[in-house]
C-alpha positions as CSV (number, residue, x, y, z in Angstrom):
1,X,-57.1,35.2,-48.2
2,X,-56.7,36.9,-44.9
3,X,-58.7,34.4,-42.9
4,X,-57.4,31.7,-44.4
5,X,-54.2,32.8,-43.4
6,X,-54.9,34.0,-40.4
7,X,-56.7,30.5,-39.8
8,X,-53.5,28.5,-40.7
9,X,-51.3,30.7,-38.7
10,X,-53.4,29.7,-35.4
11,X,-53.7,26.5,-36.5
12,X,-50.0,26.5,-36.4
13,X,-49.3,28.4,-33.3
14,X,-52.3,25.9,-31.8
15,X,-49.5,22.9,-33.0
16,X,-46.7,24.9,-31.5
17,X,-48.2,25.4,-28.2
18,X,-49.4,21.7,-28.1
19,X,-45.9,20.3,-28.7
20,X,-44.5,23.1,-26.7
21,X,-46.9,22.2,-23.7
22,X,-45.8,18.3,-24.0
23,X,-42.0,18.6,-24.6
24,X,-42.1,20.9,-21.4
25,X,-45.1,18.1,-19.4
26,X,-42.0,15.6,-20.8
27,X,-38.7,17.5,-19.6
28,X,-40.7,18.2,-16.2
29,X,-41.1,14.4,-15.4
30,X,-37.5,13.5,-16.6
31,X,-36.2,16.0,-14.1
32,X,-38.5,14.8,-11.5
33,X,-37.8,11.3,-12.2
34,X,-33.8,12.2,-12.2
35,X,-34.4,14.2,-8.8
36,X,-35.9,11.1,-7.2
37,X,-33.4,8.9,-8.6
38,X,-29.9,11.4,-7.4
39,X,-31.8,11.4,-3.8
40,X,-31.8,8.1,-3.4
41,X,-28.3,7.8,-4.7
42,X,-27.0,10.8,-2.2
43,X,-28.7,8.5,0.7
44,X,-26.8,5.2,-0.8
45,X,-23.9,7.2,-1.4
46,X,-23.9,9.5,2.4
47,X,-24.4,6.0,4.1
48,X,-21.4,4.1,2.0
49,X,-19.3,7.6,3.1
50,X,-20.4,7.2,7.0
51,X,-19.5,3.1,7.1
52,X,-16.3,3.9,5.4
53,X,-15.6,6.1,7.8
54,X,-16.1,4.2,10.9
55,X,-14.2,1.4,9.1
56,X,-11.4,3.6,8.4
57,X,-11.7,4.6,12.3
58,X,-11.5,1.0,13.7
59,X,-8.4,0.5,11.2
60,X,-6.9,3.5,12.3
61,X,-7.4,1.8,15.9
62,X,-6.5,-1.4,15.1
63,X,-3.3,-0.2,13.4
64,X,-1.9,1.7,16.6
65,X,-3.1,-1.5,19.1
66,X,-1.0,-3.4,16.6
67,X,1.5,-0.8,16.0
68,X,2.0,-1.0,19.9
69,X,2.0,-5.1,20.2
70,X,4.8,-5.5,17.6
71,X,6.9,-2.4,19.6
72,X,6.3,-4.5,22.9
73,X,7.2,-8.0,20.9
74,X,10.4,-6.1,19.8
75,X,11.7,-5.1,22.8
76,X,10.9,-8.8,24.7
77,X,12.8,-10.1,21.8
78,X,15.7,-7.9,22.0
79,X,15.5,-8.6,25.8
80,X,15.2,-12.4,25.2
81,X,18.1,-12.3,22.5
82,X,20.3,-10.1,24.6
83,X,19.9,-13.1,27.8
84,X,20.7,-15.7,25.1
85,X,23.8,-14.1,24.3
86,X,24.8,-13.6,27.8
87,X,23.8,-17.3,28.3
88,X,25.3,-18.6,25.3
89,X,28.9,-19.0,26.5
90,X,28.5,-21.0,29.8
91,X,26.4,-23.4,27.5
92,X,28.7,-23.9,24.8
93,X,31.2,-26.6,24.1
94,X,35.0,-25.6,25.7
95,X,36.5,-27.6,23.8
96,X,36.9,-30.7,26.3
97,X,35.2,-33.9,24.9
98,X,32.6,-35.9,26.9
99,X,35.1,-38.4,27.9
100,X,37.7,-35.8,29.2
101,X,34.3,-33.8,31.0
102,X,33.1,-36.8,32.3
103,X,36.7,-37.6,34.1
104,X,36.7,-34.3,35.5
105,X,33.7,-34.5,37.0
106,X,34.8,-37.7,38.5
107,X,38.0,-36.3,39.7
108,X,35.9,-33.6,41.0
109,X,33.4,-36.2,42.8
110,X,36.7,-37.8,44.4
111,X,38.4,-35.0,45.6
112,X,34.9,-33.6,47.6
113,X,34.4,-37.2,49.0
114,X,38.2,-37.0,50.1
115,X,37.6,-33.3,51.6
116,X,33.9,-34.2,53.5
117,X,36.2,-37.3,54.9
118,X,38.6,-34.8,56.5
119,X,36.5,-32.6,57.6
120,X,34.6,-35.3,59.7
121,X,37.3,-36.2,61.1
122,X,38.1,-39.8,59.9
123,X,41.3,-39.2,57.5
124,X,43.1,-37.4,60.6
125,X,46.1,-39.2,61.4
């Protein structure tokens, strides 16, 4: 009767303690393993943050050196367009063709030979 029970009752808290003592030796080395495993995933993870960092730094500083090139670019090319446009009429066409240029230039040619003549003296009458 009583020692019977009493038997079966340790023999049942003998069972509970065993499976007790191996579900807690069990859950101990999962959260060992998992602490092991998030510390080397904090290391990965802290390194990936730093190297982003410093690549987000050298962008940053690329970005205002290029930021700065294109502003000087700009103004050269506003400077250079504003000289073509000041240019642009004495290179253009007035309207004379080559033939009618070419004449001029000729008639222009004379009338320096005629005034270099007078002013040496030979044409003095």
């Amino acid at each position: 009767g009583v020692l019977a029970m009493l038997e079966v009752i340790l023999s049942d808290f003998a069972t509970l303690k065993a499976d007790t003592e191996s579900a807690e030796n069990l859950a101990a080395h999962t959260y060992d393993e998992f602490m092991a495993e998030s510390k080397k995933d904090k290391a990965v993870k802290s390194r990936k943050v730093e190297l982003t960092t410093a690549d987000k730094a050298s962008a940053e500083s690329r970005l205002r050196d290029d930021t700065a090139d294109l502003k000087f670019t700009q103004d050269k090319l506003l400077a250079a367009e504003r000289y073509f446009d000041k240019l642009k009429p004495q290179c253009m066409d007035n309207g004379m063709t080559y033939e009618e240029r070419t004449k001029a230039r000729q008639e222009e040619i004379q009338s320096l030979k005629e005034a270099l003549k007078i002013l040496e003296g030979s044409d003095i009458a």
